[in-house]
Structure formats: structure tokens, C-alpha cells
N, C-alpha and C positions, 0 to 999 in steps of 0.2 A: 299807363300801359307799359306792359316788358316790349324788349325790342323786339322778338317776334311776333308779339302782336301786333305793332306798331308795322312791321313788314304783310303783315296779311291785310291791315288797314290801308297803306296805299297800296299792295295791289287789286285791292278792288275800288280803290278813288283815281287812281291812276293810272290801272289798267295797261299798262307799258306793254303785259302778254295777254293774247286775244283766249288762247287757252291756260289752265293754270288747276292744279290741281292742290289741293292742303292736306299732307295728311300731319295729323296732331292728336296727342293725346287727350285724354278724356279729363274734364273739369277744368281743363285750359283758358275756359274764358271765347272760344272760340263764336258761340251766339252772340253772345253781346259784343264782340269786332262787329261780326258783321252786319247787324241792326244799327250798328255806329256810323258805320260804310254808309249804310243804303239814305241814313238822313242826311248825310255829302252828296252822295248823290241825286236825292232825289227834292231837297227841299233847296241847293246851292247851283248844281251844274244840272237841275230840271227835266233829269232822264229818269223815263221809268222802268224801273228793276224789280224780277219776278224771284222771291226767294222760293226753291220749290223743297218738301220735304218729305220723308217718308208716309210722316204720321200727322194728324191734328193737335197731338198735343206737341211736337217741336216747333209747327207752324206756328201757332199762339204762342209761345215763348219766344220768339222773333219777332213776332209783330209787339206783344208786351214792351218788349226791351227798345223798341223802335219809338213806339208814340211816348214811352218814359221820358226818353232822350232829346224829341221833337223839341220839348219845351227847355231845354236847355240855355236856348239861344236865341232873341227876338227874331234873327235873320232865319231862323228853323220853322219857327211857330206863327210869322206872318205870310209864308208861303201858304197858309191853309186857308178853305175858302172864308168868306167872312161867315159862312153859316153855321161854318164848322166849330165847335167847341174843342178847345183840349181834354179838358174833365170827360166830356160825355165818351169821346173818345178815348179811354180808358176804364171807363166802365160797358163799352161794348168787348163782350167777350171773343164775338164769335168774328170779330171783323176781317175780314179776309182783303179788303183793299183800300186806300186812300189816296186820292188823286188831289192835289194841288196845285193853286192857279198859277203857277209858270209851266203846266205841263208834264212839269215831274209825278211821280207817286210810284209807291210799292202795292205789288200784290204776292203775298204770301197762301203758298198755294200746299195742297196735300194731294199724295199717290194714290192715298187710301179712299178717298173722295170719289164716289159714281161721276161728281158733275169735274172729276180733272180735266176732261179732254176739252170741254167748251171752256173752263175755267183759263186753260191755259191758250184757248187761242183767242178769249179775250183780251189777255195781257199783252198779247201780240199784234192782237187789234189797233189796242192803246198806246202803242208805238215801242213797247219794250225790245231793246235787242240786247239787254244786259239780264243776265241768268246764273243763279247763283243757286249749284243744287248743295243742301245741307243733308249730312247723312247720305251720302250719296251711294255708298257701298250696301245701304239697305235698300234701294228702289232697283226694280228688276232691269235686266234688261231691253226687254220691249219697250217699256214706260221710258227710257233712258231714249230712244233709240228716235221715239215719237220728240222728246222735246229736242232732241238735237234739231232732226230734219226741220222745224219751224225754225232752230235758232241758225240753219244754213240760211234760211229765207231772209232772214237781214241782210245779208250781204258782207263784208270783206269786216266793216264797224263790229260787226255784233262778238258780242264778250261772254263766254265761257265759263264757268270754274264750279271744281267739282272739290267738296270737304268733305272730310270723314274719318272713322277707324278701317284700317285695313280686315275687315271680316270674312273677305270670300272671294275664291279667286276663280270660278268655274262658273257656266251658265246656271242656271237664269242672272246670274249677279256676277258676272264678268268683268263688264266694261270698267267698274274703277281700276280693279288690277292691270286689262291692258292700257288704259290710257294713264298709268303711274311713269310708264316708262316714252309718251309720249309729247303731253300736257309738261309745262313749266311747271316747276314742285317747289312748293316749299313742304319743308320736314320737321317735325318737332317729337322726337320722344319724350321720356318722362327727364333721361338726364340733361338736357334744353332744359325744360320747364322746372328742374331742380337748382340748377346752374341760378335761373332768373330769379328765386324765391315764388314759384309758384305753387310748388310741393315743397314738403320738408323730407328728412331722410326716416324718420319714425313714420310717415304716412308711406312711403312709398315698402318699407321695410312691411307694414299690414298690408297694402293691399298685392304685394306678392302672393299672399294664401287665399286671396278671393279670384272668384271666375274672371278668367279672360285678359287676364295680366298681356301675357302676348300680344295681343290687338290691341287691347285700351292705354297700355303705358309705353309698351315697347316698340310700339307702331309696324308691327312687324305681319305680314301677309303667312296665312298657315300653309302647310303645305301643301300643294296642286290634290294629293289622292287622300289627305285626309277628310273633304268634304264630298259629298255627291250632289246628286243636279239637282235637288230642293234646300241645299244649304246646311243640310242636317252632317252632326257628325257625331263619331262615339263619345259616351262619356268617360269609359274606365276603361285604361289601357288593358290585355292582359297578363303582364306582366305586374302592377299592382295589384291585380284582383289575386292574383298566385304568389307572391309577396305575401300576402295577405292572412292566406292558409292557414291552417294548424292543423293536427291530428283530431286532438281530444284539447276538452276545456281543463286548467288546472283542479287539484285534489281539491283543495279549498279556495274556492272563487270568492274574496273579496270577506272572507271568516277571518282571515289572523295578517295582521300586516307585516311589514318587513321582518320585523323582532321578532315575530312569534306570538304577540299579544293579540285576545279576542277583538274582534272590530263590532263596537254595537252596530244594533239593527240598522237604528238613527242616522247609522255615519254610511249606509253602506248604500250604494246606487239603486234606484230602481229600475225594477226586473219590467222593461217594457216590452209588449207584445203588439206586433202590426199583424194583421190580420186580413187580410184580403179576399173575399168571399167570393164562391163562386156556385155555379149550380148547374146540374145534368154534367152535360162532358165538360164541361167548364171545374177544374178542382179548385178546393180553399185551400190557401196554403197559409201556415203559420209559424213566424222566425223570431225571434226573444233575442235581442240585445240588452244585455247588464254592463252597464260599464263598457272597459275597452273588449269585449267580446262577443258574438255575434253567431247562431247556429240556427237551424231549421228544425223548431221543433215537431211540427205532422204535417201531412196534406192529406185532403180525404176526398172524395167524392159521390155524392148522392144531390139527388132530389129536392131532399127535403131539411130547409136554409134553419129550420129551426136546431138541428141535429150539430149545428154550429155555434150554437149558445151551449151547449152539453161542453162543449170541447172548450170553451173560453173559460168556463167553469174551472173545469180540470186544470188547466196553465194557471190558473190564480195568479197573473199579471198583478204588477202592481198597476196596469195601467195597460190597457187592450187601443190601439189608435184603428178604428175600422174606417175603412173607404163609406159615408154613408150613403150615396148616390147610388138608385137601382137596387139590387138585391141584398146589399149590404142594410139597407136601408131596414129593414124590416130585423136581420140581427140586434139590432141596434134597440129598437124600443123595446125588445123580450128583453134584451139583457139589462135592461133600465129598472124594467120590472123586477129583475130578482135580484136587484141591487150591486151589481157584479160596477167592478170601474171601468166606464167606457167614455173612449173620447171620439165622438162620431168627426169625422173631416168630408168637408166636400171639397176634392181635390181640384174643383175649376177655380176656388174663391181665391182671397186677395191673403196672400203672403203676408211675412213680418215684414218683408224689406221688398217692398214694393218697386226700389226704384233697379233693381237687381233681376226681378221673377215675373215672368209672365202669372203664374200662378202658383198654389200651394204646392203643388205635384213638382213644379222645378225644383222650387225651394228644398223639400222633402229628399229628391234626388241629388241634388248638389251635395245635400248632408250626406251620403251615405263617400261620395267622391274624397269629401274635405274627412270625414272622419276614418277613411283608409288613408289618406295620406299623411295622418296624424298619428298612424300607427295601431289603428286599428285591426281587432283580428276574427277572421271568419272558421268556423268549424268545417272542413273541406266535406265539402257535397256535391255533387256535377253537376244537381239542379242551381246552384248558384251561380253559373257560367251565363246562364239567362240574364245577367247587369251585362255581359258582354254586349248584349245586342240591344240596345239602351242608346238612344240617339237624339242628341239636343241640336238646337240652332238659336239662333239672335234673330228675332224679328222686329217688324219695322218701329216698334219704340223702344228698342234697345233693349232688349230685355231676354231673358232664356226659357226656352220653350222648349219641353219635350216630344220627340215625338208620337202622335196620337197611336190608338191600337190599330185605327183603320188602317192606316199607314204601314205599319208592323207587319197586319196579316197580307198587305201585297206583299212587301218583302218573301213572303211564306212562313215567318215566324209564329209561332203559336201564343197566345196569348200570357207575359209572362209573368205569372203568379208569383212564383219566390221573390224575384224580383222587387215587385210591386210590395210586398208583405216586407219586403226590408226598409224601402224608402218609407213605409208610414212608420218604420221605429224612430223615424227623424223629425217625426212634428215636432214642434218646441209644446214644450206644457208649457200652459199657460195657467199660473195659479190666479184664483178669484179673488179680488177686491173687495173686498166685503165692510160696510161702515153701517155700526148698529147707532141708531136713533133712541 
């Protein structure tokens, strides 16, 4: 262990402060402390401690790390009952508690869970007055509000402490921010965690250009009016987006390179077209990124979605990404038929970097963010001010999540195409694998 872990491990074996809050940055090792903790605690000094977490899948990575560890040490692994196995209890996936015979045991618990409210006043049942929220900056305030009032019911004993990245500082997801300045802190940014060899300076140097640096490395709280009360907030400032601009695209985009020499076909970027369908008052809109630049090539509106394969025609895309889901859906196998190159996406499914994106759609958005601030350039349109209004959050498995259109059209924003037609020029192509027999 580095020395602040080794500080987060006794204050939850030692518990010196009855509240105590951690914030640390991200990949620190911070799970597996406290899965370390809870088998001191619970299979040595016999208390039972409730890790609670946002999501089911953080909870089963603390209990994983727990029953790993169990068997470390005969004094760990003879606390369990004799019925008990180790093995089998490692191949239960879904295990949510383990009580052993001095009384001790953990129960690792989730927000996300219908059955949290009984789950957690089991735990309390079972004598737990130790509570150890993980991710705690992702679990609402209500939910927050419920597990305290049970952990006041213990009495003067009962032990506190809240972990996490600093994500949000307004309701619904308040309380980590005010109790930063009330809770015992420990602190760890990224330059701690550099300092100890927990990152290196080339890792930390990349993930500067990925989402969320501020929170995840810097430990750093955004600021109070940049979030609204579901946690959402923009994604492209507008002063990037107008950075951004240009007039006109150059005379020869991507034909003669610096010297003046022809650039073959071969060498020169593909001409991708996102495509965002829509129908009656609903318009498609269609934007062509080649390379580092970026314009709106039509928007049309009618009826009839086939009148939308005529237009994809016409763009001869090296490569058309359409939304396939719903009305898009039906563009899609016309233009399969007339052999036109189409890459249908369903923006709900599962990203290249899963442990980053809620979904393809984040993923796809993030791209258009990262590659303006890579210096990327837009052909100035007013309908492109529609990314303005473009609004992500972290939700409870850490992840980025845009916000949906329902959502949009309370705002009163109208549903935004350009927009939407830019982020799918960000799908990654993915070329085919192909092994002949």
C-alpha cells in the first residue's frame, strides 16, 4: 500500500473520526482499501459493516475484492461458518451479504436496487452501525438522507464515511459537497497519487485530453451554476464552438499538400456523412466532416423518408453513419439495396470504451467536443449553435450520459438535428475482419 492508502485503511479500522469523508482520484486503488478494511473489520473486531453504492456493478466489485482477500489469512477465513465455503463464495456472483460466526459480516448494498430500503434496514437489523458510502457523490440526495437517519439510530458509536469524485455540487446531489467542508477529509489528487508511483507523468499527461479530468484527477468540485438540478451540464462551451468557425472551406481541401504536390485519392480522408433522419415537421439534416473540417451540407423536410435515400445518393459519402432506430430505420435497408455505403448505428448500444460512455451517443458526442478542441473547424451556420444546447451528466456507474430529447423538449428546445447529424460523423469505423477458409 502507498501511504494514503494505508491512511484510508486505518481510518476505517480505526475509525479515530465518527464522520470522515475521502475524496480521491480515480484508479487510486480506493475499492480494494476498502474491501481490505471491511475484512479487519468484520472477520477480526466482529462488526458488521454496510458498503452502500450507487450501482450493482461497484457493489460486486467490493464484495469480489472482499471474499478474494477473506482467504488471505486463516484468522479471516475461519471466521466463516463451517457451512460456508470459500470457493463457492466466489463463484456466487450476485452475493449481497456474508455474516460470520463472531457476529461480524458485510453487506454491500446498491441505490439502484427496488429492494435498498428493506435491504438496508436489514443491515441495521443485523447490528451494523458502520457505513461506508462508495461513490457517494453519485447517490441522490433523498437516498443519502434515508441512510443517515438509520445511521443517527445507532447512537454516539455509529461510523460514517462518504468516498468519491467530487461530481456535483447542487441538489439532487448536494450533500457530498456540503459535508466536504464538514466530515474529516482526507484528500488525494492526481499529484499525491503521482508523487506515490501510482500514476506515471505520460499517463497523467493523456488522460488530460479525456472527459472529466477535473473531477477524476484533480479532485476539484465544478462550479456551483455550471450544473442544474438533474446533474446535467453543457458540453461545448460557446466560445469553442466560435473558435471553431470559418467562412468557407479551403480552394483545395485535402488535393495538394504543403509543397504543392497532387495528394492521391488513397492518402486522402474519408468524406463522412452523418445523417439524422427525420419526418413531417421533424427535418433531416445532413453535415459531411472530411478531415479537420466540418459543414452542413442540406436539411429538407417532407413526409416521405424514402426521398432521403435520393439525397444520400447525391452526397456520395464515402461513408453515410445514420441513426438506425425508428424512422432512420427504414432509410437504411433502401439504401442497402441500392448499394450506397451505409453504417446503420443504434445510438442506445454499447460504445468502443465502455468504461467511459453510457452509450454510443455519448461516445459519438464526446468525439465531436475532443475533435474541436484538437482544432478542428466548422463552416459557420447558426443552425450549428444547436451543440450549444447539448447537455451531459455522470451517472451512477460513472459513466456520461447525454441528455435525452424528452428532456430537451421541457427545456423548450426543439429537437436538435444539425446537432445530432454531426455527432454521428464520430462513430469510429470499424473495418471487417474477414478470414477466408
Amino acid at each position: 500500500m502507498t501511504p494514503n492508502q494505508k491512511l484510508i485503511f486505518y481510518a476505517l479500522v480505526f475509525r479515530e473520526h465518527k464522520r470522515l469523508q475521502i475524496e480521491s482520484c480515480t484508479q487510486y486503488g480506493k475499492s480494494l482499501t476498502v474491501a481490505l478494511a471491511c475484512v479487519i473489520i468484520s472477520a477480526v473486531q466482529g462488526e458488521v459493516v454496510s458498503v452502500i453504492a450507487p450501482s450493482k456493478e461497484k457493489a460486486k466489485e467490493i464484495m469480489r475484492y472482499y471474499v478474494d482477500h477473506l482467504g488471505d489469512c486463516p484468522i479471516f477465513y475461519g471466521a466463516l461458518e463451517r457451512t460456508t465455503r470459500l470457493e463457492r463464495l466466489r463463484q456466487e456472483e450476485n452475493k449481497e451479504r456474508i455474516m460470520l460466526n463472531n457476529h461480524g459480516g458485510i453487506f454491500v448494498l446498491s441505490t439502484n436496487e427496488r429492494s435498498f430500503g428493506k435491504s438496508i434496514e436489514s443491515a441495521m437489523g443485523k447490528g451494523s452501525k458502520i457505513v461506508v458510502m462508495d461513490e457517494a457523490c453519485l447517490i441522490r440526495d433523498d437516498t443519502e438522507s434515508t441512510v443517515f437517519r438509520m445511521i443517527a439510530g445507532k447512537g454516539d458509536g455509529a461510523f460514517y464515511c462518504k468516498i468519491g469524485n467530487p461530481f456535483y455540487t447542487e441538489p439532487p446531489y448536494s450533500h457530498f459537497y456540503k459535508s466536504s467542508t464538514k466530515y474529516a477529509r482526507i484528500f488525494i489528487d492526481y499529484k499525491i497519487a503521482l508523487a506515490e508511483g501510482r500514476y506515471n507523468q505520460e499517463f497523467i499527461d493523456e488522460a488530460r485530453g479525456k472527459p472529466l479530468f477535473r473531477e477524476l484527477y484533480d479532485c476539484k468540485f465544478p462550479k456551483r451554476d455550471e450544473i442544474d438540478r438533474e446533474g446535467y451540464r453543457f458540453l461545448i462551451p460557446r466560445e469553442l464552438l466560435e473558435e471553431a468557425f470559418i467562412e468557407e472551406l479551403p480552394e483545395e481541401l485535402y488535393e495538394k499538400d504543403e509543397e504543392g504536390n497532387d495528394i492521391p485519392e488513397d492518402d486522402r480522408p474519408n468524406r463522412i456523412c452523418g445523417a439524422d433522419i427525420g419526418r413531417g415537421h421533424d427535418p433531416s439534416a445532413y453535415v459531411l466532416k472530411y478531415g479537420d473540417f466540418m459543414w452542413l451540407d442540406s436539411t429538407n423536410q417532407t413526409r416521405d423518408t424514402m426521398t432521403q435515400v435520393t439525397e444520400i445518393e447525391r452526397i456520395d459519402a464515402d461513408q453515410t453513419n445514420i441513426d438506425d432506430i425508428g424512422v432512420g430505420g427504414g432509410v437504411t435497408d433502401r439504401a442497402r439495396e441500392k448499394g450506397l455505403a451505409i453504417n446503420p448505428i443504434n445510438w442506445a448500444g454499447s460504445p468502443m470504451d465502455r468504461t467511459k460512455f453510457a452509450n454510443i451517443k455519448a461516445e459519438n458526442y464526446w468525439g465531436i467536443l475532443e475533435w474541436i478542441r484538437g482544432g478542428g473547424k466548422i463552416v459557420k451556420d447558426a443552425r450549428f449553435y444547436e451543440l450549444l444546447e447539448i447537455k451531459y451528466r455522470i451517472n451512477t456507474s460513472e459513466k456520461i450520459q447525454i441528455e435525452p430529447k424528452e428532456r430537451l423538449a421541457k427545456r423548450g428546445v426543439a429537437s436538435p438535428n444539425v446537432a445530432d447529424a454531426s455527432a454521428l460523423c464520430f462513430n469510429p469505423t470499424i473495418e471487417p475482419d474477414i478470414n477466408f477458409l
